[in-house]
C-alpha positions as CSV (number, residue, x, y, z in Angstrom):
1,X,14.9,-15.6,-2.7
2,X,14.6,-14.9,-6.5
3,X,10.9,-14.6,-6.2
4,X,10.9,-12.1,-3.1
5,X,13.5,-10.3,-5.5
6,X,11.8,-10.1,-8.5
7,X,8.5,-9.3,-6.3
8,X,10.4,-6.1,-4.7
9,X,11.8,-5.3,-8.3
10,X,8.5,-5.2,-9.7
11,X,6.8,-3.4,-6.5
12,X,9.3,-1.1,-7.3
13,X,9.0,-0.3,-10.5
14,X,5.0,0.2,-9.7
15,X,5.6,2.8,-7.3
16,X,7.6,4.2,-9.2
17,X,6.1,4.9,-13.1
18,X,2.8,6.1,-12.9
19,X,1.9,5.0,-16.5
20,X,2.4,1.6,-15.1
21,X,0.3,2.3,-12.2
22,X,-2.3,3.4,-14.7
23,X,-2.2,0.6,-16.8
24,X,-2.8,-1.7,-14.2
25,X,-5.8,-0.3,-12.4
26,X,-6.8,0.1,-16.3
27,X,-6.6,-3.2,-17.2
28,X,-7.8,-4.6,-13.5
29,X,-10.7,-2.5,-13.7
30,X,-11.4,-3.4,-17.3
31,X,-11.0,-7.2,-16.1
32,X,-13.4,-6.7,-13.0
33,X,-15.9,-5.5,-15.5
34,X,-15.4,-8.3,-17.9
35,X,-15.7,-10.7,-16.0
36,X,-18.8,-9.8,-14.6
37,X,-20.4,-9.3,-17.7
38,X,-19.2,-12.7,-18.7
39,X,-20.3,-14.3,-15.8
40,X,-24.2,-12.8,-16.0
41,X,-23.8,-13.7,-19.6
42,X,-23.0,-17.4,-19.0
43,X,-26.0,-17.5,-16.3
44,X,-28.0,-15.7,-18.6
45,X,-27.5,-17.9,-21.5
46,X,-27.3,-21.6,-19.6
47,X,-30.6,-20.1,-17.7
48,X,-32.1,-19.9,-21.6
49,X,-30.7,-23.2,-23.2
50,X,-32.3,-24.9,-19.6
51,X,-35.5,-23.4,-20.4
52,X,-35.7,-24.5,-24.3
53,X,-34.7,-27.8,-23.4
54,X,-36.9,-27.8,-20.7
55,X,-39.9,-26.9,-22.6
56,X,-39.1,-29.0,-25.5
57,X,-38.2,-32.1,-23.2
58,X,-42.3,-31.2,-21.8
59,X,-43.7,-30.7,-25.2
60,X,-42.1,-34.3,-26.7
61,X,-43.6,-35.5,-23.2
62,X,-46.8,-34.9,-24.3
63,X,-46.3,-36.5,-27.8
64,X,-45.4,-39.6,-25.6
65,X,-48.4,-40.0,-23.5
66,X,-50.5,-39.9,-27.0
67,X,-47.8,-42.5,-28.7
68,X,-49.2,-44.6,-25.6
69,X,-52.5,-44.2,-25.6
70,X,-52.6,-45.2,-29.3
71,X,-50.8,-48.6,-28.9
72,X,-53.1,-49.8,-26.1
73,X,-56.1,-48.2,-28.3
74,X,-59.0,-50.4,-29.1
75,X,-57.0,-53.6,-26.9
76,X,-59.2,-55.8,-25.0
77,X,-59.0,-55.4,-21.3
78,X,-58.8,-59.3,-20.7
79,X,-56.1,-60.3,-22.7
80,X,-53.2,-59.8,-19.9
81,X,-51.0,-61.5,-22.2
82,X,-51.6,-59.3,-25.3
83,X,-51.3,-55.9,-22.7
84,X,-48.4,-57.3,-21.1
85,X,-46.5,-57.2,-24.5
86,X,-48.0,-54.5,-25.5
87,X,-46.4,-52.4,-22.3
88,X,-43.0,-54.4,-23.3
89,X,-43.1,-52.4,-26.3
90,X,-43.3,-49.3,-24.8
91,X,-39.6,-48.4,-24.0
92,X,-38.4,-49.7,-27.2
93,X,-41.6,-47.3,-29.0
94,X,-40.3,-44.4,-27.6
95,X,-36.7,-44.5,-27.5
96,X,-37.2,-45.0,-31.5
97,X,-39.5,-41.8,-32.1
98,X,-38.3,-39.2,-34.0
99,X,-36.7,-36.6,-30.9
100,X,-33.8,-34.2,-31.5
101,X,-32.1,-35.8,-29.1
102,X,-32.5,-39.3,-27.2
103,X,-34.0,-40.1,-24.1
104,X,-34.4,-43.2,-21.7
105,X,-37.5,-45.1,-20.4
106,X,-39.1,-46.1,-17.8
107,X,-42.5,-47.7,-17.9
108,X,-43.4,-48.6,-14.2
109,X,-46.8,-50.1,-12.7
110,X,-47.7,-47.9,-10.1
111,X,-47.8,-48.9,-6.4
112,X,-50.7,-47.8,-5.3
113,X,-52.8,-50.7,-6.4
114,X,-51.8,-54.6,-6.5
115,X,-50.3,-56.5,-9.8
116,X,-52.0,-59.9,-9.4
117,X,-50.9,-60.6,-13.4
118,X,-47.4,-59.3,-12.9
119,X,-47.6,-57.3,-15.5
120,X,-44.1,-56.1,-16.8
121,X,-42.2,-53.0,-15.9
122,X,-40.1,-51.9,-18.6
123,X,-37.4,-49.8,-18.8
124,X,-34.1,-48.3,-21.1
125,X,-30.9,-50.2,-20.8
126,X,-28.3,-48.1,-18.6
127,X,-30.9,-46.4,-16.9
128,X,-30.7,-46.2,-13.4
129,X,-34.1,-46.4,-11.2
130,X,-32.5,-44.9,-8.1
131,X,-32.8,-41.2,-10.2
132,X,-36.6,-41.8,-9.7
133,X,-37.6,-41.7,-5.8
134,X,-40.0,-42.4,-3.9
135,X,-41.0,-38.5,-3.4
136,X,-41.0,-38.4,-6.9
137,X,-43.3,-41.0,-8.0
138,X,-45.7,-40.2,-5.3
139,X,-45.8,-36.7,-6.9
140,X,-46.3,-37.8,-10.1
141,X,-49.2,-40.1,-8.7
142,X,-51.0,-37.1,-7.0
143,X,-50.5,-34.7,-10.3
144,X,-52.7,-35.3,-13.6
145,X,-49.8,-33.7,-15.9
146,X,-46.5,-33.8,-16.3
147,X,-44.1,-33.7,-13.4
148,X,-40.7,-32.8,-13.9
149,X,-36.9,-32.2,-11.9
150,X,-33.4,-32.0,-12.5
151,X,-31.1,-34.8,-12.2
152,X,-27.4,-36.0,-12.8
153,X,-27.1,-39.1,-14.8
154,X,-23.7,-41.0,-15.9
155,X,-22.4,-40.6,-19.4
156,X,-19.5,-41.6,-21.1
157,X,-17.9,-41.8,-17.7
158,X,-19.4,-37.9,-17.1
159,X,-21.5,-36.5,-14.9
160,X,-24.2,-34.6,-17.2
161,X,-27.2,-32.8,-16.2
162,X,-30.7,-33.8,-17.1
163,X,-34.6,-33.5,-17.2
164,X,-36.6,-36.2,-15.2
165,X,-40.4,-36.5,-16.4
166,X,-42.9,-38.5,-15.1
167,X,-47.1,-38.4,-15.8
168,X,-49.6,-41.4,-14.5
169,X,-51.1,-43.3,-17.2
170,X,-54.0,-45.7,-17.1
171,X,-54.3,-49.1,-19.4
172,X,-57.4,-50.6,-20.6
173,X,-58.7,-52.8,-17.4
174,X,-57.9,-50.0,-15.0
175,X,-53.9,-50.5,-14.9
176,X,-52.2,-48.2,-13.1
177,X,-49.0,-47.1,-14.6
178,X,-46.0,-44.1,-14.6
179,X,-44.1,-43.1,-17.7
180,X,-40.9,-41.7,-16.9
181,X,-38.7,-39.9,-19.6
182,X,-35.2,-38.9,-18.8
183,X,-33.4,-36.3,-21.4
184,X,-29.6,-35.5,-21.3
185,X,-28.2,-31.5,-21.5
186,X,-25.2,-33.2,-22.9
187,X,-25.8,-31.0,-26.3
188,X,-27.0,-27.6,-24.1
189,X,-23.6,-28.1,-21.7
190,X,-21.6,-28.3,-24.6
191,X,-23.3,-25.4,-26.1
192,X,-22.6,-23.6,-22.8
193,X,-18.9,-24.9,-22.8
194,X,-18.6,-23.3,-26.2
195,X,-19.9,-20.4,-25.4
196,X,-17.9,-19.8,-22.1
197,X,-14.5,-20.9,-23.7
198,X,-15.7,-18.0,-26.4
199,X,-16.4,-15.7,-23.5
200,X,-13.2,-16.6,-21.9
201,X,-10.8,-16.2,-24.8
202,X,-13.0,-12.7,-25.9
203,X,-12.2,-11.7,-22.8
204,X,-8.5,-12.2,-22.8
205,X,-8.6,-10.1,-26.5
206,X,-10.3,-7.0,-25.1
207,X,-8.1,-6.8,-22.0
208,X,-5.4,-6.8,-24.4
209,X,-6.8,-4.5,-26.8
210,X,-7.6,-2.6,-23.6
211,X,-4.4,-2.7,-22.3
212,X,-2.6,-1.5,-25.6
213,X,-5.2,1.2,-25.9
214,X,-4.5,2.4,-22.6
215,X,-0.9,2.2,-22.9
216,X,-1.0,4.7,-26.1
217,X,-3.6,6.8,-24.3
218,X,-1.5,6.9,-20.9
219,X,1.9,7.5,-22.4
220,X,0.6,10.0,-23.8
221,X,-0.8,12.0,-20.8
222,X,2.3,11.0,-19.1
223,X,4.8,12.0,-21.2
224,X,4.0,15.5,-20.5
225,X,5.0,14.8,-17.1
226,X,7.9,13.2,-17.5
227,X,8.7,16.2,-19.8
228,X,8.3,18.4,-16.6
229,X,10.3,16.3,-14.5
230,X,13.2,16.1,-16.7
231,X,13.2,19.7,-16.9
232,X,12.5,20.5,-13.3
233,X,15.9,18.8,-13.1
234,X,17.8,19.9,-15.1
235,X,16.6,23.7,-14.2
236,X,17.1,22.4,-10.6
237,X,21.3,21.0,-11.7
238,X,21.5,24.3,-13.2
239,X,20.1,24.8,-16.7
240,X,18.1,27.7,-15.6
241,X,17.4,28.5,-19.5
242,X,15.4,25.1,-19.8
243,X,11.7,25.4,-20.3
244,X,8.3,23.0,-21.4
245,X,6.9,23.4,-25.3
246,X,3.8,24.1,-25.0
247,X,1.5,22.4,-28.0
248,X,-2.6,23.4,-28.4
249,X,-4.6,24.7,-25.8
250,X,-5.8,22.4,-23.6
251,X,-5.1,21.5,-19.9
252,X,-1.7,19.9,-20.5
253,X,-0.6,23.1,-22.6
254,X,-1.9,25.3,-19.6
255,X,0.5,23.6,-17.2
256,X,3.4,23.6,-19.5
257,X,2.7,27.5,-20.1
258,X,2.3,28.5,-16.4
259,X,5.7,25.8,-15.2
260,X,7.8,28.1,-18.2
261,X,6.2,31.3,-16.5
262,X,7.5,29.7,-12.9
263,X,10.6,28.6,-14.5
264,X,11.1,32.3,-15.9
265,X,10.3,33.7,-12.5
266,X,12.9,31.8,-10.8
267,X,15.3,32.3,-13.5
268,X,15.1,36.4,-12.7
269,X,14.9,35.7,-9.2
270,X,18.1,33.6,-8.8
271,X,19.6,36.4,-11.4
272,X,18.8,38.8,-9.0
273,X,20.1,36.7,-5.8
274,X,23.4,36.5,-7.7
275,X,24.1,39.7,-9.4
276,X,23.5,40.5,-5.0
277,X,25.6,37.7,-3.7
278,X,28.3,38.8,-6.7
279,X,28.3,42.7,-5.5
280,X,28.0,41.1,-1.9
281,X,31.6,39.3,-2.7
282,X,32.8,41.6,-4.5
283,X,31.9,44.9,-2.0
284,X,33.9,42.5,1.0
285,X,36.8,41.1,-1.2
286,X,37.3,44.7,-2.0
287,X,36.9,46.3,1.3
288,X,39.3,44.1,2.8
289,X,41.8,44.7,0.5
290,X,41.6,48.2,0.4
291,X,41.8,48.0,4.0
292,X,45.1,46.3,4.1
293,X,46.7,49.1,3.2
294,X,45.9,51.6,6.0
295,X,45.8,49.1,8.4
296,X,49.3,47.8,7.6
297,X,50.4,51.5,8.6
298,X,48.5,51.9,11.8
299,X,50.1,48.1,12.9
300,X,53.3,49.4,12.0
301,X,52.5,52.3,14.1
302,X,50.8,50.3,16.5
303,X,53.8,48.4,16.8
304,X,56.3,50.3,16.9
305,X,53.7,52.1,19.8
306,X,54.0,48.8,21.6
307,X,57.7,48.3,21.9
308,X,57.8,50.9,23.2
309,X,55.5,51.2,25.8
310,X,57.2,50.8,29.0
311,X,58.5,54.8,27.7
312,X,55.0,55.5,29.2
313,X,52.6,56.6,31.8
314,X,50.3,54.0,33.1
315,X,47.2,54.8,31.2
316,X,49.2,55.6,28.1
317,X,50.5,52.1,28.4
318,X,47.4,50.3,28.7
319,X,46.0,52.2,25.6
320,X,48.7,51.1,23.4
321,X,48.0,47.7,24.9
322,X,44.4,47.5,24.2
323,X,44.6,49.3,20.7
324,X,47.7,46.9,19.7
325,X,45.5,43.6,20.7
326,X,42.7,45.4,18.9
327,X,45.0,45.6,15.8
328,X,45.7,42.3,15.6
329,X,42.0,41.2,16.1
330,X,41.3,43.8,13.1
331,X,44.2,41.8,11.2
332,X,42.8,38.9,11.9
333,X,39.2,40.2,11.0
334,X,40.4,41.1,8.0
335,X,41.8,37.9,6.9
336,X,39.1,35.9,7.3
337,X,36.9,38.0,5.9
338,X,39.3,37.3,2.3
339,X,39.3,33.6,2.7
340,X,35.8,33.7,3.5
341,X,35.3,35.7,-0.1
342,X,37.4,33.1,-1.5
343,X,35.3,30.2,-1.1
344,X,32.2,32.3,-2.2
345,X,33.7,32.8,-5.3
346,X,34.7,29.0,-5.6
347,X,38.2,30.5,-6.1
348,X,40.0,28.7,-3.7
349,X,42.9,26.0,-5.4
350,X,43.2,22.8,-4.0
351,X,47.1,22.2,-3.4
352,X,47.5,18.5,-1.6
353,X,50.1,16.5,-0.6
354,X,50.8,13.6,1.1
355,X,51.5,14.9,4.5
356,X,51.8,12.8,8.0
357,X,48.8,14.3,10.0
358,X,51.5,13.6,13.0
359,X,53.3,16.3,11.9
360,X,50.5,18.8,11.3
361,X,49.1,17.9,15.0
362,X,52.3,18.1,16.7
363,X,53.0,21.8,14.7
364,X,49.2,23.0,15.7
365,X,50.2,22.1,19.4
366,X,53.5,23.6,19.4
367,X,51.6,26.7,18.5
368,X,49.2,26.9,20.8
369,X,50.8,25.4,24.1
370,X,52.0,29.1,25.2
371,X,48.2,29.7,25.2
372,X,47.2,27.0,26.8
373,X,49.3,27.1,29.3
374,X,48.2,30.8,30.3
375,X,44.6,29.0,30.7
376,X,46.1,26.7,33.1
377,X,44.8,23.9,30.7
378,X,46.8,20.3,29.9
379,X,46.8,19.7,26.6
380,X,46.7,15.6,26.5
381,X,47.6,14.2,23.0
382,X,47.2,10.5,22.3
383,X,49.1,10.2,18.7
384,X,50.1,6.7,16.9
385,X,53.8,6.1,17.3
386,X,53.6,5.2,13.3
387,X,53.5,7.8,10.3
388,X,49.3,8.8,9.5
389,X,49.6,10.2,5.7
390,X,46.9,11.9,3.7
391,X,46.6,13.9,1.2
392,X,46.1,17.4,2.6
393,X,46.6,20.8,2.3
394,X,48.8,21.0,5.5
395,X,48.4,24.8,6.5
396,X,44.4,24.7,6.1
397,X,44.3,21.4,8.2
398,X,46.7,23.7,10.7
399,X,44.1,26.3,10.5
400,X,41.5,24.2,11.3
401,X,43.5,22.0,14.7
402,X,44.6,25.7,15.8
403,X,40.7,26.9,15.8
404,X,39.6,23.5,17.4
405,X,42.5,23.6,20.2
406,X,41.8,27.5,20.7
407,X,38.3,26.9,20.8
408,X,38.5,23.5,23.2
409,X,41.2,25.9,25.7
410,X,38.9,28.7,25.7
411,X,35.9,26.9,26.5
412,X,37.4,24.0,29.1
413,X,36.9,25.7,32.1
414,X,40.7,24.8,33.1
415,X,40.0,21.2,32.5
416,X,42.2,18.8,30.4
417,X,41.5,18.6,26.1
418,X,42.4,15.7,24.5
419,X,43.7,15.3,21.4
420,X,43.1,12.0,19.7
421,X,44.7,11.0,16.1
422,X,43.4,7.5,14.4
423,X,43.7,5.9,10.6
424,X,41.9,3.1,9.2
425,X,42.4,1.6,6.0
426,X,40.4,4.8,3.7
427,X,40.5,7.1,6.4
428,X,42.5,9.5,8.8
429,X,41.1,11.4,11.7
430,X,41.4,14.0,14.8
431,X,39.6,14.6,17.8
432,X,39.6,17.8,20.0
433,X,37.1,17.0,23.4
434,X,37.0,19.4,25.8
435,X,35.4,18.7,29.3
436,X,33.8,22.1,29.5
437,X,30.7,23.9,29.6
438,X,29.5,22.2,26.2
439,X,26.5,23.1,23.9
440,X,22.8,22.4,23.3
441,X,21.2,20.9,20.7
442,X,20.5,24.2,18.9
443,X,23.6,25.6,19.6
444,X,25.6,22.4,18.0
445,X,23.3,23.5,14.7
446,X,24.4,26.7,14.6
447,X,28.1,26.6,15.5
448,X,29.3,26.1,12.3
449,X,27.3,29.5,11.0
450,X,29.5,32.3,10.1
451,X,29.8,35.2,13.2
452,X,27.7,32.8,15.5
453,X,28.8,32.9,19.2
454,X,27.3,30.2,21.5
455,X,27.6,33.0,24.3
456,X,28.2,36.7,23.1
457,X,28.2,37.4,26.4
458,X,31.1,35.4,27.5
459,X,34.6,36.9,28.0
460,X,36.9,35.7,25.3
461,X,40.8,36.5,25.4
462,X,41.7,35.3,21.7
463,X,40.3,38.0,19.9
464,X,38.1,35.5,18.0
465,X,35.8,36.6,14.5
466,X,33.4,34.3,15.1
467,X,34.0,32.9,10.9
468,X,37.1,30.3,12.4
469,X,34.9,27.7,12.7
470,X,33.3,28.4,9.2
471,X,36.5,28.7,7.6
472,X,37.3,25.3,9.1
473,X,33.8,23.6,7.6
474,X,35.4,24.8,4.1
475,X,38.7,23.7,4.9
476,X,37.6,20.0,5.4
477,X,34.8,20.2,2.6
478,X,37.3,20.8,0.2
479,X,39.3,17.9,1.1
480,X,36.0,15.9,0.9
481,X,36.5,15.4,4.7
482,X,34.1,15.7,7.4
483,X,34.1,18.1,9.7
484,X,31.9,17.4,12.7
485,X,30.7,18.2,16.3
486,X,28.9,16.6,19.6
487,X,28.1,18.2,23.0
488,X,26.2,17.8,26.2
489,X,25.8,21.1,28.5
490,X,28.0,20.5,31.5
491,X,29.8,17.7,30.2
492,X,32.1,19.0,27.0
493,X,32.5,19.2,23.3
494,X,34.1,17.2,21.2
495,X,35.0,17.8,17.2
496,X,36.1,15.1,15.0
497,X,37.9,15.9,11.5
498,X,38.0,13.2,9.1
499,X,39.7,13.2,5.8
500,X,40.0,10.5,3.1
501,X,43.7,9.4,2.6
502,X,42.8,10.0,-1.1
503,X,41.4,13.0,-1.6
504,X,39.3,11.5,-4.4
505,X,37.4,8.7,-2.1
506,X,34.1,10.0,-1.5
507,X,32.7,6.9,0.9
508,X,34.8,6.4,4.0
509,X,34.4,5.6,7.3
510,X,35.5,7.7,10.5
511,X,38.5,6.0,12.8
512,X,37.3,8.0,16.3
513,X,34.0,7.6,17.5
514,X,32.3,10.9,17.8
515,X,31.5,11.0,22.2
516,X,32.2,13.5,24.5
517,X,33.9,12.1,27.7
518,X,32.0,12.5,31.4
519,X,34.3,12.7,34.3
């Protein structure tokens, strides 16, 4: 577990710092290469110290078959005792000449002719005879000169490498016989040790040289970079004046120059968008208000107009009908159009208490049963006998269950809407489903876009703006609620508003599932 931790921490952090990432192929690389060089160099070098010792071990070869052929020198063919010490004193001859390094002996009567006098085969002590076979020695007996192999002999408990020998030599009295030398590598494989241990720890000192050099050289490039990403966030968060310095004139100093350019771009650009979202604001904010004053004398009018109507002829009366309603809508219009304003201009004050969403339901349903019972639709409420408190803003959470109830009535089709009200330990939460014509999927994007109308077409008796449902998105954003929507065409809609009991807890979890309901 710590290990498949500290594996994903580390994977991590390798994805995620590029210097890192460049230091590693760096030094990998680097390594790759090292240790290919080293290991040519080690073949290369034990290849040479083989050779020398091989050549050397041939050369003092030589001097041997000449030390032999002077002791027998000038010896009587006859005298087998005399020839038989003589060959005795072979071995102990040459293991006592003057070599660099020492060697064993073996000084063997060959098989190819009989030993009737039983003439002696001498040999080193702690050699062993099985390291010359039979394939051997009938090599040497078919060759003039010197014929030599590799072998492994024991010593000191070690398996060292070493050069076998062997040359045909003939006695006075026509005596067949084989010298066999054996010389140990023990001095060229600790040579070779030396120099691989050398390789080896070199090796570890450049990649670290390498890897320190790299890390300089890469934090370098990259802090650039990282100089560009900080201040692509912090332009990004808002700090639109924020720019690169630019230093010299090479390729990093380009891209610092043409990311300030960019930066400056943007800067005017969102300027501009502003100063137009501002007179944008500003141009509705002030419309509407001066609009409130006419249009509070032409509703008085209008109203007064409307009382009294039945003073009328029929088409008179349906005029002052249909401008009265139209008045209202205007009023309406007019109002949302300020609130909306309000939020642009982030000048909306939150005001909270802690309310009993209960309450706030039961008011919202008061208001709009008159309505719903002109639609022929059954309003049916499941509320918690028990108190549901939040901090709210109770008339904008009103605004919001009037728009989801008128909405839900308006689009039922004269079926049933249920209203659903749920708490949890962090959370509170309404539900509005309707079991009406419902939406699509690109339609449930949109429906929370300001003057959007999932069918324009469509006869609608509230006099809607088409910004209620935007207004309501606000409403529950500011209270760091959740304001949300599912639908199926043919089957219904249903909205769910969450809000935090606190309006300072950011992570909660909704008490209503979000599901529309099929007959």
């Amino acid at each position: 577990m710590i290990f498949s931790r500290t594996y994903k921490a580390a994977l991590g952090l390798f994805r995620s710092s590029l210097q890192i990432r460049a230091l590693v192929y760096t030094v990998a690389l680097s390594g790759t290469a090292l240790v290919i060089l080293g290991g040519v160099l080690s073949v290369s070098i034990g290849n040479g110290l083989f050779n020398t010792r091989t050549e050397r071990a041939l050369v003092e070869s030589e001097r041997a078959k000449f030390t032999v052929s002077r002791l027998f020198n000038g010896m009587s063919p006859y005298n087998t005792w005399a020839l038989d010490q003589t060959i005795q004193n072979v071995v102990p001859e040459l293991e006592s000449i003057g070599v660099s390094q020492t060697r064993l002996v073996a000084f063997l009567h060959s098989n190819k002719q009989p030993n009737p006098y039983e003439l002696s085969n001498p040999q080193s002590a702690g050699l062993d005879l099985s390291l010359i076979t039979d394939s051997f020695r009938n090599k040497v007996r078919s060759q003039p000169g010197l014929t030599s192999q590799t072998v492994q002999i024991k010593k000191a408990g070690e398996s060292v490498p070493a050069i076998l020998i062997g040359q045909p030599i003939t006695l006075p009295g026509g005596h067949h016989y084989e010298l066999y030398l054996v010389y140990d590598m023990i001095s060229e494989q600790q040579n070779l040790a030396f120099v691989q241990r050398t390789l080896v720890l070199g090796g570890l000192v450049t990649l670290m040289i390498i890897g320190f050099f790299s890390f300089l050289v890469t934090s370098w490039l990259v802090k650039p970079v990282q100089e560009a990403a900080i201040t692509s966030e912090l332009i990004a968060s808002g700090d639109l004046g924020r720019r690169l310095p630019v230093k010299g004139t090479d390729v990093v100093a380009v891209l610092a120059t043409s990311f300030n350019h960019m930066a400056d771009s943007l800067q005017e650009k969102i300027k501009d968008l502003n100063n137009i979202s501002t007179m944008q604001q500003r141009f509705v904010s002030d419309v509407s208000h001066e609009l409130r004053t006419p249009l509070t004398t032409m509703r008085l009018s209008a109203d007064i107009l409307y009382a009294k109507r039945d003073d009328f002829g029929n088409d008179e009366k349906r005029s002052i009908e249909i401008m009265h309603g139209q008045m209202n809508r205007f009023d309406k219009l007019l109002a949302d159009l300020l609130e909306i304003s309000r939020y642009d201009a982030s000048n909306v004050q939150r005001e909270f208490e802690l309310q009993d969403l209960n309450g706030v339901v039961g008011t919202a349903l008061a208001s709009i049963q008159q309505f719903a019972d002109s639609k022929g639709v059954y309003l049916d409420a499941d509320v918690p006998s028990g108190a549901v408190k939040c901090e709210m803003d109770a008339i904008r959470i009103g605004r919001i269950l009037n728009n989801l109830l008128t909405n839900a009535i308006e689009h039922s089709e004269g079926r049933p809407v249920k209203i659903r009200v749920a708490q949890n330990d962090s959370a509170v939460a309404v539900s509005v489903t309707d079991k009406g014509i419902g939406m699509n999927e690109s339609e449930i994007s949109q429906v929370f876009n300001r003057f959007w109308r999932a069918d324009p077409s469509r006869k609608r008796t509230t006099g809607g703006t088409g910004l209620g449902l935007a207004i309501s998105f606000e409403d529950a954003t500011l209270h760091n609620g959740l304001l949300e929507v599912t639908a199926e065409p043919g089957v219904g809609s249903c909205f769910r508003l969450t809000l935090p009991k606190d309006s300072t807890i950011t992570e909660f979890e909704s008490p209503l599932p979000l599901a529309v309901e099929r007959a």
